[in-house]
N, C-alpha and C positions, 0 to 999 in steps of 0.2 A: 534673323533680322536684329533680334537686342544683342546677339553676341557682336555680330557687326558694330553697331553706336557704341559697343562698351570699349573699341577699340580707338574711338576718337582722339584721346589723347594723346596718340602715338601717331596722325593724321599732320601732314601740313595744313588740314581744311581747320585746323583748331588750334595749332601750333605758333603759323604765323599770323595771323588775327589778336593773337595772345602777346607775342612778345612786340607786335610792331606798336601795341598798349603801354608796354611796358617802357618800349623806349621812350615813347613821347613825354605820358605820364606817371610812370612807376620809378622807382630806384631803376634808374639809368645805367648804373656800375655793376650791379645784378645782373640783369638780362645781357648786358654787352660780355659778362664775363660767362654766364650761364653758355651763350651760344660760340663762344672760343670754344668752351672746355666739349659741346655738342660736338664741335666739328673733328676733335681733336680723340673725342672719344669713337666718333665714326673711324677715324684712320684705325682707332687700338685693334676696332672690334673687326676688320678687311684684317687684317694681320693676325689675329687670335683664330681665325676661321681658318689663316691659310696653315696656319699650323696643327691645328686639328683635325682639319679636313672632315668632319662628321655631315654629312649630305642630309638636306632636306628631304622629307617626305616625298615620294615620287609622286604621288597621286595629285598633289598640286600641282604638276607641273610648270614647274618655275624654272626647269634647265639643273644646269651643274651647279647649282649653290649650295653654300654651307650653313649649317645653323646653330652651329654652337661656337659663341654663344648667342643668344637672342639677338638680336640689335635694336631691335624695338623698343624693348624693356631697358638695355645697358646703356639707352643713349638717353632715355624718358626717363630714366633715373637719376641722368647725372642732369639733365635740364631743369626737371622740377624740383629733384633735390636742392638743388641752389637757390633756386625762386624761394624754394618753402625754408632754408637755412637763412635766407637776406632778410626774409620779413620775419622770423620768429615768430608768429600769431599762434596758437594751439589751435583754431578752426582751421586756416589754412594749410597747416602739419597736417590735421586729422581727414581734410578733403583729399592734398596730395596722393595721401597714403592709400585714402580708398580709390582713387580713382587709378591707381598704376596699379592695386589688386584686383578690379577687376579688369582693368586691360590684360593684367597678366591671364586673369581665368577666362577672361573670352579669347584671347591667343592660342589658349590651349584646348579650348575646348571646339574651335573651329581649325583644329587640326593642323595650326602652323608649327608650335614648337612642341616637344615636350618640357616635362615640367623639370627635367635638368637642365634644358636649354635654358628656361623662362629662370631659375633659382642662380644659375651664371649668370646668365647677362644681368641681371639684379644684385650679384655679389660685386661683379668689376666696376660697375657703374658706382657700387660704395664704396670702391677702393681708391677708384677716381677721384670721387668727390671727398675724400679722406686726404688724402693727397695733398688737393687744393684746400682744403682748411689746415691742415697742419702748415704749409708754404703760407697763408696768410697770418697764423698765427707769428708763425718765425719771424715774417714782416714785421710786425706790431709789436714783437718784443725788442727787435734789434732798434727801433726809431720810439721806444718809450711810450708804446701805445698798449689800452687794455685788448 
């Protein structure tokens, strides 16, 4: 049961409650670009799967799927990540951080991915989101911005 709740942040039951927040009342620019880069990291991660072809755990029965790399973690990385890059706060970093650690160890420990799965799709998601802040850097330098 706790490993289940530790999974919530990777949940639309906590997801869109959070960012339909964000849009109304939060940095508006953030969320709208957090959930581009979401959607756009879900295509990466159908394409990384199809190339790697590594099969989920059969005992879950979830059919022909693939699991590396996570998609849970690669996409709740590159989502939070950005929320927690837009606000800068040190408490906000330090919640994001623990709350996608232990989604990560209750993922794993309720026998969806292993922990190469989970350590990928947490690497691409910072590759992603690396990505996107160097592209906005470049912005910012080319138009005289800090």
């Amino acid at each position: 049961m706790l490993f289940s709740l530790l999974t919530f942040p990777s949940s639309p039951y906590f997801i869109v409650p959070v960012f339909l927040w964000g849009l109304i009342w939060g940095k508006r620019w953030a969320f709208i670009l957090a959930l581009v880069l979401f959607f756009l990291s879900a295509q990466i991660n159908v394409l990384l799967k199809e190339f790697f072809q590594i099969p989920m755990n059969p005992s879950l029965g979830l059919g022909d799927t693939y699991a590396f790399p996570s998609g849970h973690i690669q996409n709740t990385t590159v989502l939070w990540g950005i929320i927690a890059g837009a606000y800068k706060k040190p408490l906000l970093v330090i919640l994001i951080t623990l709350m996608m650690l232990s989604n990560s160890f209750a993922i794993y420990k309720l026998g969806y991915h292993t922990v190469i799965e989970i350590v990928g799709g947490a690497y691409i998601g910072l590759i992603i989101m690396a990505g996107l802040f160097l592209l906005l850097r470049l912005r910012n330098a080319n138009h005289g911005r800090p």
